[in-house]
C-alpha positions in Angstrom: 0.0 0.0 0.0 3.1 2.7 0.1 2.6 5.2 -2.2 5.2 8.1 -2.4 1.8 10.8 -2.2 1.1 9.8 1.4 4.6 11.1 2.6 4.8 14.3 4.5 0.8 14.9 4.5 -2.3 13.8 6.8 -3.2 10.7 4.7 -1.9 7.4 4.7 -3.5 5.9 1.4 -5.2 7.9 -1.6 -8.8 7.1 -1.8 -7.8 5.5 -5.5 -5.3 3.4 -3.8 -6.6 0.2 -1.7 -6.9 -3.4 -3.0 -8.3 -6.4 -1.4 -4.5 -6.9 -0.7 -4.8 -3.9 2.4 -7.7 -5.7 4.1 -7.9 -5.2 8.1 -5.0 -2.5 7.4 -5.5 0.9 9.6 -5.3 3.8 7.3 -6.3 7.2 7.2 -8.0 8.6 3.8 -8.7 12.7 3.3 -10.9 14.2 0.6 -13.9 15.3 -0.7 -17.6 13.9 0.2 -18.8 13.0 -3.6 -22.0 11.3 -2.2 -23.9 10.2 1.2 -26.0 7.6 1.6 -27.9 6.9 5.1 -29.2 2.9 5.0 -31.0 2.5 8.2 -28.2 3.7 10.8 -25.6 3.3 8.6 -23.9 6.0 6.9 -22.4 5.5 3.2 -19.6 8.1 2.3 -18.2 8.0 -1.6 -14.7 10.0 -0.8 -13.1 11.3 -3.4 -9.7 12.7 -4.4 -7.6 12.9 -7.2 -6.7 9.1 -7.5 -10.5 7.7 -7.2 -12.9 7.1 -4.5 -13.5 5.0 -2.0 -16.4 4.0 -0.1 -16.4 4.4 3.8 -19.0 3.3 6.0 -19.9 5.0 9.0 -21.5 2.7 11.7 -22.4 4.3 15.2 -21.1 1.5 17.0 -17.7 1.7 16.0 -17.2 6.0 16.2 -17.8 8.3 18.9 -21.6 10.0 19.1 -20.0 13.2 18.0 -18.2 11.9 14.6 -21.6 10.0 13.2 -23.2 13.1 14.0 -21.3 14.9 11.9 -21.3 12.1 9.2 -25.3 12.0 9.6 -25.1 15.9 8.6 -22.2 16.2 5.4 -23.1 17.8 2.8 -21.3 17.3 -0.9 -18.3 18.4 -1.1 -17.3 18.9 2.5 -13.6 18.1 3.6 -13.1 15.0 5.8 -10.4 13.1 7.0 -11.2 9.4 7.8 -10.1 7.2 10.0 -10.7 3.2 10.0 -9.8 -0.7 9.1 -10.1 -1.8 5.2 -12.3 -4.6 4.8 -13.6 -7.1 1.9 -17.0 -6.2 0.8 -19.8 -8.8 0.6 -19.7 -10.5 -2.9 -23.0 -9.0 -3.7 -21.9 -5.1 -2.6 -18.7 -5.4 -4.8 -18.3 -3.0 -7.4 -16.9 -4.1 -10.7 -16.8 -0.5 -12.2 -14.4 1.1 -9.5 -10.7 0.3 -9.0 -11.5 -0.2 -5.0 -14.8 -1.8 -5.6 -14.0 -5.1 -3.4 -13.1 -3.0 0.0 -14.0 -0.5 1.5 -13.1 1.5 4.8 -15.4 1.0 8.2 -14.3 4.3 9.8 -13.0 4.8 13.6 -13.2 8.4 13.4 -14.6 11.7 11.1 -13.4 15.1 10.7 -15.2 18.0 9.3 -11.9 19.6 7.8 -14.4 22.1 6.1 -17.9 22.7 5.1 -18.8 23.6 1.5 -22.0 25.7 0.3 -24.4 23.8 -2.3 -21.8 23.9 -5.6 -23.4 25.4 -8.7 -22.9 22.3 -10.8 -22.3 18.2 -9.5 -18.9 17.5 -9.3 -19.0 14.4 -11.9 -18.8 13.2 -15.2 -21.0 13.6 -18.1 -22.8 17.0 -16.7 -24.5 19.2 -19.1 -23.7 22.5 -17.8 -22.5 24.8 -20.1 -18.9 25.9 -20.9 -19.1 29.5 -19.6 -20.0 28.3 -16.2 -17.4 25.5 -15.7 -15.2 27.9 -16.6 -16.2 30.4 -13.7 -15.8 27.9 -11.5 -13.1 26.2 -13.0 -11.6 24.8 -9.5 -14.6 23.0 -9.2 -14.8 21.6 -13.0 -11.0 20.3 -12.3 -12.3 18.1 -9.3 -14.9 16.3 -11.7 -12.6 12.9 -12.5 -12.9 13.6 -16.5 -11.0 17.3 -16.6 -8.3 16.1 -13.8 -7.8 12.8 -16.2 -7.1 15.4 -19.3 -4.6 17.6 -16.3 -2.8 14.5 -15.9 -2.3 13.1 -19.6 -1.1 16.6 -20.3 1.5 16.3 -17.3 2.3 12.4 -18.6 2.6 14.4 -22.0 4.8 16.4 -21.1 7.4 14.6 -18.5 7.9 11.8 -21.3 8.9 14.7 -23.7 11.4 16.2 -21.0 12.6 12.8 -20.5 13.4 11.9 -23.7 14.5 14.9 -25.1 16.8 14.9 -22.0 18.4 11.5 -23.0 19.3 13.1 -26.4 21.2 15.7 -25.2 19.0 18.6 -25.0 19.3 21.3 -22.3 16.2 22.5 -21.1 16.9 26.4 -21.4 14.5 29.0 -20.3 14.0 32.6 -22.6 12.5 36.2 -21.6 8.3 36.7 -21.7 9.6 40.4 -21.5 10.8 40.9 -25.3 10.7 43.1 -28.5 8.5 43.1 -31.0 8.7 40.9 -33.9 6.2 40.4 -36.9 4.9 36.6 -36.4 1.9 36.6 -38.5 -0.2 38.1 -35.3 -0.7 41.1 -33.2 1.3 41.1 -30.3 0.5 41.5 -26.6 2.5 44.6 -25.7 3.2 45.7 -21.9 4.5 49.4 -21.4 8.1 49.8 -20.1 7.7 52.1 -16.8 11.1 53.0 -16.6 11.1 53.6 -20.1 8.5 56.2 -21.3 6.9 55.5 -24.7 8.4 52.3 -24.9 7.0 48.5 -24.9 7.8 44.9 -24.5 6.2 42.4 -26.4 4.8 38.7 -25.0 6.5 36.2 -27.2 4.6 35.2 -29.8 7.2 32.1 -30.2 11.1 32.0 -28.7 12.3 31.4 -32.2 14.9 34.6 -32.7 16.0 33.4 -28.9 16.8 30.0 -29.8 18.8 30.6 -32.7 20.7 32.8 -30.7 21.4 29.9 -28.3 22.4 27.6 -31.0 24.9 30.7 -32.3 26.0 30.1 -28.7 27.3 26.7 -28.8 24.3 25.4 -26.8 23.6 22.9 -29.9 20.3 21.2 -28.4 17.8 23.5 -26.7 14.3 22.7 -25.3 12.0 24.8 -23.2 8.4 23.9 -22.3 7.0 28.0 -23.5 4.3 29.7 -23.4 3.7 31.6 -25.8 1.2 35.2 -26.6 -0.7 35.5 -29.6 -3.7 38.4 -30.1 -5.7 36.5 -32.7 -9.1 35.9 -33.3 -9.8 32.6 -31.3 -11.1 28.9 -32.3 -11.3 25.8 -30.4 -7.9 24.8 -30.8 -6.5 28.1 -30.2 -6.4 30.6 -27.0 -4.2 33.8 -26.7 -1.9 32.0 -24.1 -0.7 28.5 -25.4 2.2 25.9 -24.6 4.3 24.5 -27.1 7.1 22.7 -27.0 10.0 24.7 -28.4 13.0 22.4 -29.7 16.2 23.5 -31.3 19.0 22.2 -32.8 22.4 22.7 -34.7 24.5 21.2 -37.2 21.8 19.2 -38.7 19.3 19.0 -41.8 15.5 18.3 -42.6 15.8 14.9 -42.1 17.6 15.0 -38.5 14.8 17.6 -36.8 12.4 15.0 -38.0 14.0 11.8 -37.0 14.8 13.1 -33.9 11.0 14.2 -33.6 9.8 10.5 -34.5 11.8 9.0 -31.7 10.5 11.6 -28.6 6.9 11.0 -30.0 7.4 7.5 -29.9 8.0 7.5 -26.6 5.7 10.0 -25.9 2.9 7.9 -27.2 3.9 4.7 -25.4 3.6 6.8 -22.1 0.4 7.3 -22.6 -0.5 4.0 -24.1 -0.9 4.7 -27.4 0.3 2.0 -29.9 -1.5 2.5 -32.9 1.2 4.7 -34.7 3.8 3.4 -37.2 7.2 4.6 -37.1 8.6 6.1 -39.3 6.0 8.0 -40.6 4.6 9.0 -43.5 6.4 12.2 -45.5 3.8 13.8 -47.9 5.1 16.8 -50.2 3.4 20.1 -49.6 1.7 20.2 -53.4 0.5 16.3 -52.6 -1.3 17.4 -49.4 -3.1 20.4 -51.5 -3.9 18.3 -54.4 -5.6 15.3 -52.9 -6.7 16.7 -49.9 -7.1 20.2 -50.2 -5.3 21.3 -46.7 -1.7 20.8 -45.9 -3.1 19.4 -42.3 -4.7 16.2 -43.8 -6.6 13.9 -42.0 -5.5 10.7 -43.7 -7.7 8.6 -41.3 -10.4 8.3 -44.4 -10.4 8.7 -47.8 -13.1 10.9 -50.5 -9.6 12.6 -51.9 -9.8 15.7 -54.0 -9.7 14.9 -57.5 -9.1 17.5 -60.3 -11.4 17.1 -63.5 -10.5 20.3 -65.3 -9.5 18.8 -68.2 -12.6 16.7 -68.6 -14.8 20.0 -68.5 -12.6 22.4 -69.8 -14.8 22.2 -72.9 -18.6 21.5 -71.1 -21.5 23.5 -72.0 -21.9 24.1 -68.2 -20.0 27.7 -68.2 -19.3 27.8 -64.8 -17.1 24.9 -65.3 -15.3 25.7 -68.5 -15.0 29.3 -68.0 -13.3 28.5 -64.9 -10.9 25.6 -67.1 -10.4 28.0 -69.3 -8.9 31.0 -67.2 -6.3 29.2 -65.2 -8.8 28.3 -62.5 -9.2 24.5 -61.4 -12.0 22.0 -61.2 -12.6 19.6 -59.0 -14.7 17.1 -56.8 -15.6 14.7 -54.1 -17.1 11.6 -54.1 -19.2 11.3 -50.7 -20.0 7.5 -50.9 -23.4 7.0 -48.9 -25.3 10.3 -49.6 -26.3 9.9 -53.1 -30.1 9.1 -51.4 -30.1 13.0 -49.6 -32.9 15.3 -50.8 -31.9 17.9 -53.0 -33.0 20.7 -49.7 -30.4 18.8 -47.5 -27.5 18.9 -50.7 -28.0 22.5 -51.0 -27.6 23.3 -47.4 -24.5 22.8 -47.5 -23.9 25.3 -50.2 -22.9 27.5 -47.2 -20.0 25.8 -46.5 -18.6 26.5 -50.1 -19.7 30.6 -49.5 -17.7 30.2 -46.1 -15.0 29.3 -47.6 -14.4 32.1 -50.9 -16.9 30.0 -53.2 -19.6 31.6 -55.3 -21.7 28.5 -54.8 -21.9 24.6 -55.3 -22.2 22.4 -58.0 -23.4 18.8 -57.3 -24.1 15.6 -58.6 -26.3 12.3 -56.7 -26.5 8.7 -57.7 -29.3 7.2 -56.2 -29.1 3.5 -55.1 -31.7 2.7 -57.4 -29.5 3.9 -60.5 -31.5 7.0 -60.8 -28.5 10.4 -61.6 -29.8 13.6 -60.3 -28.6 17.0 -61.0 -29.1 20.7 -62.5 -26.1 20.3 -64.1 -25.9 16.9 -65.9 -28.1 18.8 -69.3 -24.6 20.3 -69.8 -22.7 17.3 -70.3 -22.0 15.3 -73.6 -21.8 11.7 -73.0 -18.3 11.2 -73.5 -17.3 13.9 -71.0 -20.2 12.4 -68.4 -18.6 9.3 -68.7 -15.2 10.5 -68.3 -16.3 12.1 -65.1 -18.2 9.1 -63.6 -14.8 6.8 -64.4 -12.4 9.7 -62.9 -14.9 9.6 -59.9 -15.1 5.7 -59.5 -19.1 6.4 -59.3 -21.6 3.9 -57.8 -25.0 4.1 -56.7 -25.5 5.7 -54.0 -23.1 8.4 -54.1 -23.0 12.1 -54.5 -20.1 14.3 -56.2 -19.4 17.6 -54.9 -17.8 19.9 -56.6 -15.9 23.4 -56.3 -14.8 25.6 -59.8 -12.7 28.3 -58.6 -8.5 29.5 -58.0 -6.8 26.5 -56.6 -6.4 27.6 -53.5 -10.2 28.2 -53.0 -11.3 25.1 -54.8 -9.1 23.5 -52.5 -10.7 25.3 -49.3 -13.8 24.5 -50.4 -13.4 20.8 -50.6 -11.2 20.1 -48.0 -14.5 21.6 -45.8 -16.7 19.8 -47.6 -14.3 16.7 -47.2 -14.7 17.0 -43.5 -18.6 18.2 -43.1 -19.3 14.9 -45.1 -17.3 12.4 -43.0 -18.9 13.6 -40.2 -22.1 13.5 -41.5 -22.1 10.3 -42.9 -20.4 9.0 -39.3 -17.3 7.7 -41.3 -14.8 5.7 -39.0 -11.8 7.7 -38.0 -10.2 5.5 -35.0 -7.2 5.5 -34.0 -4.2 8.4 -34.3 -2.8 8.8 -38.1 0.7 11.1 -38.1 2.8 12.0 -40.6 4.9 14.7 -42.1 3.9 17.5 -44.8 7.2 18.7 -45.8 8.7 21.6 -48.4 6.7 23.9 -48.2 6.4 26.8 -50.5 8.7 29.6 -48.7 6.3 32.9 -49.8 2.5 33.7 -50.4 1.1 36.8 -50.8 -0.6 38.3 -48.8 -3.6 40.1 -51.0 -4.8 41.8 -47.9 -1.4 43.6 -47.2 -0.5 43.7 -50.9 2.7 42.0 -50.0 4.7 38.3 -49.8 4.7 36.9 -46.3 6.4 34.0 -45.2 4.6 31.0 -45.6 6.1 29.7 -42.1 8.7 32.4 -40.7 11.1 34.6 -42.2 13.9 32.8 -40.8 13.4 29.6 -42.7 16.1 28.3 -45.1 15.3 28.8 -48.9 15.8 25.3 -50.8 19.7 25.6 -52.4 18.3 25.7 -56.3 15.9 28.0 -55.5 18.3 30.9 -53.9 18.4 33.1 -57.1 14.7 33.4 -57.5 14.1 35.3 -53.9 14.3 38.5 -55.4 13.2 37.4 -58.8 10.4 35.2 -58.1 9.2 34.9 -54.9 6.9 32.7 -54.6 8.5 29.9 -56.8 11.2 29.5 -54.0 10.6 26.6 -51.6 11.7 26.1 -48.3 13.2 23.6 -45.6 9.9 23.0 -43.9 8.6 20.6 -42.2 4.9 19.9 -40.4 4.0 17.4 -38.2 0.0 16.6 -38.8 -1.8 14.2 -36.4 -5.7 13.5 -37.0 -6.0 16.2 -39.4 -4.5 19.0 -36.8 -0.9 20.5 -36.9 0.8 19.4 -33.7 3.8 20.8 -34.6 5.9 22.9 -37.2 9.6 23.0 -37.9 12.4 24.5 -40.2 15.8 24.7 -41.0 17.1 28.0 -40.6 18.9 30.8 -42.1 22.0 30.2 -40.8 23.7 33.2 -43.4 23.7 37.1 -42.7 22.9 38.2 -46.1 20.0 35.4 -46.8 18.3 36.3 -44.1 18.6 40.0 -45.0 17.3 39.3 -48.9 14.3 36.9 -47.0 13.5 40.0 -44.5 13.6 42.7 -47.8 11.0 40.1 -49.8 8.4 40.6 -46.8 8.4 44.5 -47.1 11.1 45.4 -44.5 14.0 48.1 -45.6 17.6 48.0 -44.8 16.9 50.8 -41.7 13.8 48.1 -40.4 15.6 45.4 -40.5 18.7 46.5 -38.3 16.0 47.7 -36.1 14.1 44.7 -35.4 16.4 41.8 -36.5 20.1 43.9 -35.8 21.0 41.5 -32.7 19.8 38.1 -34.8 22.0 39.1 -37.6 24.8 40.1 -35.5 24.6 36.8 -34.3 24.6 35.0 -37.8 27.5 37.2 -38.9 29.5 35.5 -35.9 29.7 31.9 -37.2 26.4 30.6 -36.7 26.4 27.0 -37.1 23.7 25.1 -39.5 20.7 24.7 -37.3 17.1 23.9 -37.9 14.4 22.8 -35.5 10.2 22.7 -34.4 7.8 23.6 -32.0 5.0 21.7 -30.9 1.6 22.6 -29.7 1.1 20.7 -26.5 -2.1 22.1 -25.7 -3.0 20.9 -29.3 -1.6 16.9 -28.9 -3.1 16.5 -25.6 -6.5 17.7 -26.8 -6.0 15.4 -29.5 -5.1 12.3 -27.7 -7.8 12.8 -24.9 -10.3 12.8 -28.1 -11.5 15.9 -26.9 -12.7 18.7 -29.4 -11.2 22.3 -27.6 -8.2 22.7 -25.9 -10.0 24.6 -23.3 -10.9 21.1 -21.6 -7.1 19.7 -21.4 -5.7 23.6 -20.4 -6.7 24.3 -16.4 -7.6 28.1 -16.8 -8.5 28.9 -20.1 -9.6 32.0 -21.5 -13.1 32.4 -23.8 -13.3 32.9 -27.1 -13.2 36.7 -26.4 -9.8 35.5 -24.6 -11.7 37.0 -21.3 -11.5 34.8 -18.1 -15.1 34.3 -16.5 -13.2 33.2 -13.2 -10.7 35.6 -12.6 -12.6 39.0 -14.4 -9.8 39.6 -16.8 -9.0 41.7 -18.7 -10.0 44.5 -16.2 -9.6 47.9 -15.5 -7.0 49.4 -13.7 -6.6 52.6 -11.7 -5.8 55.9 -12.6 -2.5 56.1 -10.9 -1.4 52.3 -12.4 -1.6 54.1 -16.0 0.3 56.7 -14.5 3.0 55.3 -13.8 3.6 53.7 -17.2 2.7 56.7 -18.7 -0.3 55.4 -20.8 -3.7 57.1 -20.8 -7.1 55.6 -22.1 -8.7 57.7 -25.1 
């Protein structure tokens, strides 16, 4: 019955922790009073901590008249510390569907350690209170045993990563929250210098420029467990404060980061008994990812791939179609096996899925499953080119073709939310955990918003060698040393190799609209450092928030995180953001207009 949490506290055994093994053992358990039961003089007492519960029984004859009074009178959630002997229960009273279901504790003595009002929700699994309120009360939504489960996969998570990056060398390395300003892709949280008037700090939106300065100091293998400050509009898998997993490493190539990757995730994985994933995994090419999948995060759990048809309609009388062949633009399609049967009203619903995503509407196409083919659009077709598409599609009764006519890039965004609308809605299996790698990304995109070329990751990542002399000339045929690691159609994690040379980086940082007098400005001290015999290095970050949402199956981070913020990144617990006072913005010489 020794158990390392019982040292140098009031308990002698965790109320998760006795076996039919501890019978007629004297222990002392302390937690939380889940649920009373009173059975004819008896008292019944489910205590719960973080390990489990345990059942202790409370018989008058065997405490003082003051202790079953106060058992007689708990309410949930009180604070007790139990005395008694562990003892088998009857064969019929065992309970198959808790860990100590064959004992349970007939108590010697009761303490109230404290009382508890009524709590606005039950402290158990499967409740259907809403989000908002757990998270007001998010000390009591950790006590229910489903969030503290997610609380301690994410700690498992996260000690098997330490661990085995710690076998491989790494040093675990900590960089400054307090930092400049940097474009990431996102607005930063900034925090007002008070002994410097008019100046800021920015929250880190990654470490990245402070762990290529470590490798530029001989560290060679960094790790830090970060966190990280983004300003962006929020979704389930995002929030404004997150964790990654912030790896580094020099002298190495593409091929090293991600080896070195597969073996901490493989031992990640078996920690937390997942043994469903292959290694090695997978590489997919960037431009494979977008063709048959439409995403460069594919979910390769399932199939209904992306398939382009332009060339079969480039020619069609259905304008839309060839219009759109004809222009440079792309066609493609879907084949959702199992909905040909839908009514035309439940097809066209999901027309706003295309609109959501840049398309002007939705083309579509049903095979019934009694050979009937329905569609607005098949009067356009000759038969040659309807037969093309049905053998491009691998048609059969019962399915339905979806289809999107637009710019690659929307066509592609169109599908790939089509792709996933339709799994779910037609319940296709996606067990298990599917990783791979997308890799080579393009290095530039333009940014029609800002009427400029961004970096497609960061502006620190290495141009591919042939492509060098197109930076300036053409941007956005360069590609890059990029890596992404995709689980279950989510990116856990995203890597380069970097700039390890002075003037590359400079040309990269004059493609994305900074001049000369910018970029010693922001970037002076990281190219300092690369003029001072900065090794090759590359390396990757992971989103732990991310993977441990992912393997506790559950679908926001907010439930594996312990005090999340909203979707308006406010805190319902805490009150924040909030006001301050007068004299606070004062002293930091800020005023509110």
């Amino acid at each position: 019955m020794e158990d390392f949490r019982n040292e140098y506290c009031m308990h002698t055994a965790t109320c998760g922790q006795l076996r039919a093994t501890d019978v007629n053992q004297e222990v002392t358990l302390a937690g939380w009073a889940w649920h009373t039961r009173d059975h004819g003089g008896l008292i019944f007492i489910d205590l719960r901590d973080r390990e489990g519960y345990t059942q202790v029984v409370v018989d008058p004859d065997c405490v003082s008249a003051e202790d079953f009074h106060a058992a007689e009178h708990l309410g949930r959630e009180y604070v007790l510390k139990v005395t008694g002997r562990v003892r088998e229960r009857a064969p019929e009273a065992v309970n198959p569907n808790m860990i100590t279901g064959e004992i349970e504790v007939l108590a010697s003595a009761v303490e109230v350690l404290n009382t508890s009002v009524t709590p606005p929700f039950s402290i158990e699994d499967g409740i259907e209170t809403d989000e908002i309120t757990r998270m007001k009360w998010r000390y009591l939504d950790i006590r229910r045993p489903e969030m503290l489960a997610n609380l301690k996969l994410r700690h498992t998570v996260t000690q098997a990563m330490r661990r085995a990056l710690d076998e491989r060398g790494f040093l675990e390395i900590e960089t400054p929250i307090l930092a400049n300003s940097t474009p990431e892709g996102a607005r930063d949280y900034i925090v007002p210098s008070r002994p410097n008037p008019g100046k800021f700090y920015a929250l880190p939106q990654s470490p990245q420029q402070f762990k290529q300065m470590l490798m530029c100091a001989g560290v060679e293998r960094y790790y830090q467990i970060a966190r990280c400050f983004r300003d962006e509009d929020l979704r389930a898998d995002r929030q404004p404060e997150f964790t990654q997993v912030d790896i580094e490493m020099s002298f190495v190539e593409g091929d090293d980061v991600c080896d070195m990757m597969e073996a901490v995730m493989a031992e990640t994985l078996a920690a937390v008994g997942v043994t469903d994933v292959t290694f090695p995994l997978q590489k997919m090419q960037y431009a494979d990812a977008m063709r048959l999948y439409g995403c460069d995060r594919p979910d390769v759990r399932f199939g209904m791939l992306l398939h382009d048809i332009t060339d079969i309609v480039k020619n069609t009388g259905f304008k839309v179609f060839s219009s759109v062949a004809q222009s440079g633009g792309v066609v493609k399609a879907i084949n959702a096996k199992g909905a040909g049967d839908w009514s035309r009203g439940e097809v066209e619903k999901m027309a706003s899925i295309a609109e959501a995503n840049g398309a002007k509407g939705m083309a579509w196409v049903a095979f019934t499953t009694d050979g009937q083919e329905k569609s607005p659009i098949k009067k356009f077709f000759t038969d040659e080119e309807w037969a093309a598409l049905k053998s491009e599609m691998e048609v059969e009764p019962g399915d339905l073709l979806l289809f999107a006519a637009d710019a690659p890039e929307i066509a592609n965004a169109v599908l790939s939310a089509l792709r996933l609308h339709m799994a779910d809605a037609l319940n296709v299996p996606r067990e298990g955990h599917a990783l791979l790698w997308v890799v080579n990304f393009p290095m530039f995109r333009y940014d029609e918003d800002e009427k400029k070329y961004a970096a497609e990751h960061h502006p620190f990542t290495h141009v591919l060698k042939e492509d060098l002399d197109k930076i300036e000339s053409d941007p956005l045929a360069c590609g890059s040393y990029s890596y992404d690691l995709v689980m279950d159609g989510f990116e856990v994690g995203g890597g380069t190799i970097r700039i390890h040379n002075a003037e590359e980086q400079r040309r990269i940082l004059r493609v994305v609209g900074l001049s000369d007098e910018e970029i010693d400005e922001k970037f002076g001290h990281l190219i300092r450092a690369l003029e001072l015999g900065a090794p090759p290095h590359g390396g990757i970050a992971l989103g732990l928030d991310r993977l441990v949402m992912l393997l506790a199956r559950k679908d926001s981070i907010r439930d594996v995180i312990a005090f999340p913020k909203t979707s308006s990144a406010s805190d319902p617990m805490t009150g924040a953001p909030s006001a301050v006072t007068g004299r606070q913005l004062k002293d930091v010489n800020l005023r509110i207009l």
